[in-house]
N, C-alpha and C positions, 0 to 999 in steps of 0.2 A: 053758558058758553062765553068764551070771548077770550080770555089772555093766550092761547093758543093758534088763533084762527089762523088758519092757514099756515100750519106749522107740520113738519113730515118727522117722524119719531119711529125710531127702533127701541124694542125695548125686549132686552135677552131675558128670557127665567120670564118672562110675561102671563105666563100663562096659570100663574098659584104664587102663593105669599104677595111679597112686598111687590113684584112686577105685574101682577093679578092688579091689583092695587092703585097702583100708577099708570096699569091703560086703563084702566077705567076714570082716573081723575084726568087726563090725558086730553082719555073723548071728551067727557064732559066741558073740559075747557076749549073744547075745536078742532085738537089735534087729527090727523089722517094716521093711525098707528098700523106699523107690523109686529104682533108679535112674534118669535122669535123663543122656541122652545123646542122639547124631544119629548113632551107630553102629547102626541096629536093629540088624544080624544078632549081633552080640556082645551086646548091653544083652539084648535076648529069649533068646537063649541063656544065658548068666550067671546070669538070675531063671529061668530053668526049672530047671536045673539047682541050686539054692540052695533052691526050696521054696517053699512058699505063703504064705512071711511076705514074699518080694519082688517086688514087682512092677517091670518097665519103661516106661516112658514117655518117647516121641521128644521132642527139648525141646531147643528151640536157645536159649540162656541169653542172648542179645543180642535177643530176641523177647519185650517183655512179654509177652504174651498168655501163651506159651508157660510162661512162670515163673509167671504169675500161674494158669493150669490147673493147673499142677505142684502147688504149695499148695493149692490149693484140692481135688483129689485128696486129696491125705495129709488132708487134714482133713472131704472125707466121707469116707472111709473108718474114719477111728480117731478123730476128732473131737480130736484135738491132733497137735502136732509139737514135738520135743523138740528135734532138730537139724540144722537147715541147712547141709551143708559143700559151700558154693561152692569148687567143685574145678575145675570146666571148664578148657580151657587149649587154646591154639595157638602153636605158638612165635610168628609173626607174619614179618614181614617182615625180612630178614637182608641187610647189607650197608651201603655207605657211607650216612650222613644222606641226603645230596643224588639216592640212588637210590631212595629209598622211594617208591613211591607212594603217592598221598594214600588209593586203597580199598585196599590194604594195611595202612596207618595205621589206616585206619575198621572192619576188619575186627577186626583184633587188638584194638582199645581196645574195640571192641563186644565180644568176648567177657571179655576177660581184667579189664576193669575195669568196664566195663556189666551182665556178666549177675555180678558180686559184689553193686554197686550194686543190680541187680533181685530178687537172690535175698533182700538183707535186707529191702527194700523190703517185701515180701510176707510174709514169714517175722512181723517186728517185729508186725505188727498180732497175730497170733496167738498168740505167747509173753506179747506183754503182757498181752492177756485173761489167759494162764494163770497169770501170774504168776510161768513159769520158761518156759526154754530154755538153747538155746547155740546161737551164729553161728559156724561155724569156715571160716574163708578163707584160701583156699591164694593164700597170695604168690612169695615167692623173695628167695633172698640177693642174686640182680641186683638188687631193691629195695632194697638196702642196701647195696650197695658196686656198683663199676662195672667191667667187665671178666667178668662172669659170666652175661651173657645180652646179647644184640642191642639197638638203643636202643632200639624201641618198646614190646618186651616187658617191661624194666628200667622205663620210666618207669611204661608197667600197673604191673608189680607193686606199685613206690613207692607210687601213688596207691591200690591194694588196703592195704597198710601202715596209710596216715595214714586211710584212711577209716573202717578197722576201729578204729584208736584212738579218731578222735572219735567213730560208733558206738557204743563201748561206754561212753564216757561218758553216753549218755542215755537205754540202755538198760538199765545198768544198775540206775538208779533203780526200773524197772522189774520187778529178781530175772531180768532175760537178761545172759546174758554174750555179750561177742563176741571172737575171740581172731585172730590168721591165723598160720599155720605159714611158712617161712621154712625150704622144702627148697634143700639144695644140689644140687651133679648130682645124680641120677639114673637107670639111663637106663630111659627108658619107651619106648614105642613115637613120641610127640610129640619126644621129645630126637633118637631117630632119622632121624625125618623131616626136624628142623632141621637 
């Protein structure tokens, strides 16, 4: 324990892969987490099993409502949130341009680049009161180069990329940081699936 201690963290897709992952390196460092996922039976198992600093909450990250509850939780509860990491993730739709469907299209870009978009959305008002935080958003190296992830999911993460850069230009006037990570494979249980 200790570089987290007393530190309040949301953490979306929490509940399997890279966000499984990260509440658990979270707790271990002090953190109070909520995970923030649409797997109940894993997300409520995970926080049971992790203690009374975490709690679960269903939360589909392309549903304002749903992120804007999320936040507002963490902050009646501890009355601050130090760190938002928009993790959620679906690989999306896989195969030629010309075979995508347009609700596959809608789908993937509603999670992968919508609930980023929703999660700072929400987060920003309340770091800025405190006058700190941190935005951490999980991209991908398909956002950066091409041949590493399917088209939909590469142009999400792209657009996760540039949005956290301009992001953190106006936030951090503020004393918030915003950063996105830029995993290559992995495999998680979502790499599986795709």
């Amino acid at each position: 324990m200790g570089r987290l201690n007393g530190k309040v963290a949301i953490i979306t897709g929490g509940a399997s892969g890279i966000g499984e992952a990260s509440v658990m390196l979270f707790v271990e460092e002090g953190a109070s987490i909520f995970i923030a996922d649409i797997q109940d039976d894993r997300g409520s198992r995970l926080a049971e099993e992790l203690g009374n600093r975490v709690e679960y909450l269903h939360a589909d990250v392309s549903r304002e409502s749903d992120v804007k509850a999320l936040v507002s939780r963490a902050v009646e509860a501890y009355d601050r949130l130090d760190c938002m990491f928009n993790n959620a993730g679906i690989a999306g739709p896989v195969g030629a341009i010309e075979s995508v469907d347009v609700t596959g299209f809608d789908e993937a870009i509603g999670v992968l680049l919508r609930g980023v978009f929703l999660g700072i959305k929400h987060a920003a008002p309340v770091m800025k009161r405190q006058g700190s935080g941190s935005i951490v958003n999980t991209a991908s190296v398909a956002g950066l180069r091409t041949g590493y992830g399917n088209h939909i999911y590469s142009a999400a993460k792209a657009g996760v990329i540039q949005l956290t850069r301009s992001v953190a230009m106006e936030l951090g006037e503020s004393g918030v940081r915003a950063n996105c990570i830029c995993p290559g494979f992995i495999p998680t249980p979502m790499i599986g699936r795709a």
